[in-house]
C-alpha positions in Angstrom: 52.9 -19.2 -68.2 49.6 -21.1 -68.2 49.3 -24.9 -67.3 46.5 -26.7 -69.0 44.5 -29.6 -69.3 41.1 -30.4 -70.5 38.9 -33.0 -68.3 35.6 -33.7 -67.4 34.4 -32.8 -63.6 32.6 -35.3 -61.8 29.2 -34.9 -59.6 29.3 -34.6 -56.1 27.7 -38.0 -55.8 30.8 -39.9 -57.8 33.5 -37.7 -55.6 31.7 -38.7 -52.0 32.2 -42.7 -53.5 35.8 -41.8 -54.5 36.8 -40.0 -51.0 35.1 -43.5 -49.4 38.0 -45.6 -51.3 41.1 -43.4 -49.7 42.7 -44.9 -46.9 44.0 -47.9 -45.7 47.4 -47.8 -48.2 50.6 -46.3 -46.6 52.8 -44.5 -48.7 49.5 -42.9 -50.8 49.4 -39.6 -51.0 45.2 -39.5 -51.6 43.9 -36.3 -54.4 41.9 -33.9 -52.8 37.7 -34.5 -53.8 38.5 -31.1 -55.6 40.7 -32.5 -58.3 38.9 -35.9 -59.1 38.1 -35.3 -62.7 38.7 -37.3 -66.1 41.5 -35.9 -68.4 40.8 -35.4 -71.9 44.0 -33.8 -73.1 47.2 -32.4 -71.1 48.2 -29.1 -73.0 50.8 -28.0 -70.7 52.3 -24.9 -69.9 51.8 -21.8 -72.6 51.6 -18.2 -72.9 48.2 -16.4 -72.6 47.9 -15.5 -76.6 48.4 -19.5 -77.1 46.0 -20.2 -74.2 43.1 -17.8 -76.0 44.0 -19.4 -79.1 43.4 -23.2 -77.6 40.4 -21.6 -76.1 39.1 -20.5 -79.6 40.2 -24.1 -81.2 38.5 -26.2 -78.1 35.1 -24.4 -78.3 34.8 -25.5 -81.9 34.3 -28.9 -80.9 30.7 -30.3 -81.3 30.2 -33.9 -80.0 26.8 -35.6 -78.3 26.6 -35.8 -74.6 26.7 -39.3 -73.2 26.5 -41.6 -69.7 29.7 -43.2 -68.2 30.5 -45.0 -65.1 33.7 -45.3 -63.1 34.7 -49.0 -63.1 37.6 -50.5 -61.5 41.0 -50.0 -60.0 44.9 -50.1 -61.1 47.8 -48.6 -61.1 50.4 -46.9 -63.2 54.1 -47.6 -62.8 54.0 -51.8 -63.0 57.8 -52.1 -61.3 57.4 -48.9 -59.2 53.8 -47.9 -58.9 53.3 -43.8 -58.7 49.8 -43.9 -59.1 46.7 -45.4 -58.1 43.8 -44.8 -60.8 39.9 -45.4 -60.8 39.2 -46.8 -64.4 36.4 -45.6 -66.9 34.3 -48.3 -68.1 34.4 -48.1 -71.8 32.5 -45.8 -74.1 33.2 -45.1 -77.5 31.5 -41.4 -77.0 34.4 -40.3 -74.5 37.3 -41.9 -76.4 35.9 -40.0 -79.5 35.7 -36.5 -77.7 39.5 -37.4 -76.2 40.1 -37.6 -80.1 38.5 -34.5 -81.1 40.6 -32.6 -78.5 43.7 -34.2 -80.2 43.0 -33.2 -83.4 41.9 -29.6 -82.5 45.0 -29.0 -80.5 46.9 -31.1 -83.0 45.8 -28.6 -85.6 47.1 -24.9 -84.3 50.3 -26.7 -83.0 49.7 -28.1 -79.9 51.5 -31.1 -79.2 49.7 -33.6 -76.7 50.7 -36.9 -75.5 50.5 -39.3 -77.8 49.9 -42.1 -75.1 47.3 -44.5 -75.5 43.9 -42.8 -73.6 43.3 -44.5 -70.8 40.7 -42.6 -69.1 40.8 -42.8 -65.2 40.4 -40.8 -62.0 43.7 -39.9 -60.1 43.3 -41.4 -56.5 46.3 -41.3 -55.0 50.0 -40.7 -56.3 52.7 -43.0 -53.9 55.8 -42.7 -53.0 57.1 -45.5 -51.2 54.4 -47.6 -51.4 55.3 -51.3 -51.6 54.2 -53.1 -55.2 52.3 -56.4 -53.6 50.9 -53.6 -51.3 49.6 -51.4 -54.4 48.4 -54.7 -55.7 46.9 -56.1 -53.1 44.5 -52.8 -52.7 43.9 -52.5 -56.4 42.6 -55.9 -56.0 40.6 -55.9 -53.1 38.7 -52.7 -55.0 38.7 -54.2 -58.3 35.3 -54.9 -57.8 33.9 -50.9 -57.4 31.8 -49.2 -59.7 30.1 -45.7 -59.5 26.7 -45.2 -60.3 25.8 -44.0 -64.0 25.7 -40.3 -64.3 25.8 -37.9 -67.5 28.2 -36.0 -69.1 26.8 -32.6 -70.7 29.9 -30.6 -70.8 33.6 -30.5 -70.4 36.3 -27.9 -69.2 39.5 -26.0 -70.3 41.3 -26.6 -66.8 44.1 -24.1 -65.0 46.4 -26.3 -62.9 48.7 -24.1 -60.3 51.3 -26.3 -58.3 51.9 -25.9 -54.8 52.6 -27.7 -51.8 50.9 -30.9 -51.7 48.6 -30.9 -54.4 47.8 -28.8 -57.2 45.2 -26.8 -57.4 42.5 -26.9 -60.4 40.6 -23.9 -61.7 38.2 -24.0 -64.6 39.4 -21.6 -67.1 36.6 -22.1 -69.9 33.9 -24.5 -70.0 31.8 -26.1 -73.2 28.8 -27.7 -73.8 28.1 -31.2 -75.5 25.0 -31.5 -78.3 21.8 -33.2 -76.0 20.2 -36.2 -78.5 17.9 -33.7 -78.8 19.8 -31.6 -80.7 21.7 -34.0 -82.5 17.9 -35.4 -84.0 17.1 -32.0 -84.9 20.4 -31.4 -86.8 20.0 -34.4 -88.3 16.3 -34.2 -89.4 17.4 -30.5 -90.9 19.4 -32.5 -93.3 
């Protein structure tokens, strides 16, 4: 079986800001720089005749390439917190791929989550980690943000647990339309 997301990597640039948050929270276990990335869709585990045929699904997506910054911090689990997440500022180009990836998927059966996307970064997962602790480091780097950069493509992620963290191969990866071509498909018209 075959566990698989879809995300978007991040540039070397963003990681080396990311890595410069880490630390300074006990009970955080901090992500490797090699599995920052931005999820799209979790798929799950499936057979490799499903996975070819998510494969063939995904790379009929066409949507324009855009710019996004990482913006904020928070965390997930408000009683017990499990995670602690950099946020996406908002762009409606990125929630519509996250939509397109829904419906492909949707369409030859795949079910996805059906939780509200909430783009983010995976920092750290904790365990242990006191709550006005949590809170009191999500605020204190409430205040980051990442420089722009640009998002031309996305991926069809392997994800292979392990000890410690999981390890994250790119099975496929897809290109987004450059304005370019979106002005000359739509001057064709």
């Amino acid at each position: 079986m075959l566990r698989l997301f879809t995300g978007i990597s991040l540039p070397a640039s963003i990681t080396q800001s990311l890595l410069l948050l880490q630390g300074g929270l006990q009970g955080a276990r901090w992500r490797p720089e090699a599995n920052f990335h931005i999820t799209l869709a979790f798929i799950g585990e499936v057979d490799g005749n499903a996975a070819r045929e998510i494969d063939s699904a995904l790379s009929l997506i066409r949507a324009p390439a855009f710019d996004l910054r990482l913006k904020g911090m928070g965390q997930f689990g408000k009683d017990r917190p499990h995670t602690l997440w950099v946020g996406v500022e908002e762009n409606g180009l990125l929630s519509h791929l996250a939509q397109k990836h829904a419906t492909a998927l949707g369409n030859i059966g795949v079910k996805v989550e059906r939780r509200k996307f909430v783009p983010h970064v995976t920092l750290a997962y904790l365990r242990d980690a006191r709550k006005d602790a949590v809170n009191s480091f999500a605020a204190h780097h409430a205040g980051y943000c990442s420089e722009w950069f640009h998002v031309n493509s996305w991926a069809l992620f392997l994800s292979r647990l392990g000890k410690g963290a999981s390890h994250y191969s790119v099975r496929a990866e897809y290109q987004l339309e450059s304005a370019h071509e979106d002005f000359e498909v739509e001057t064709a018209q």
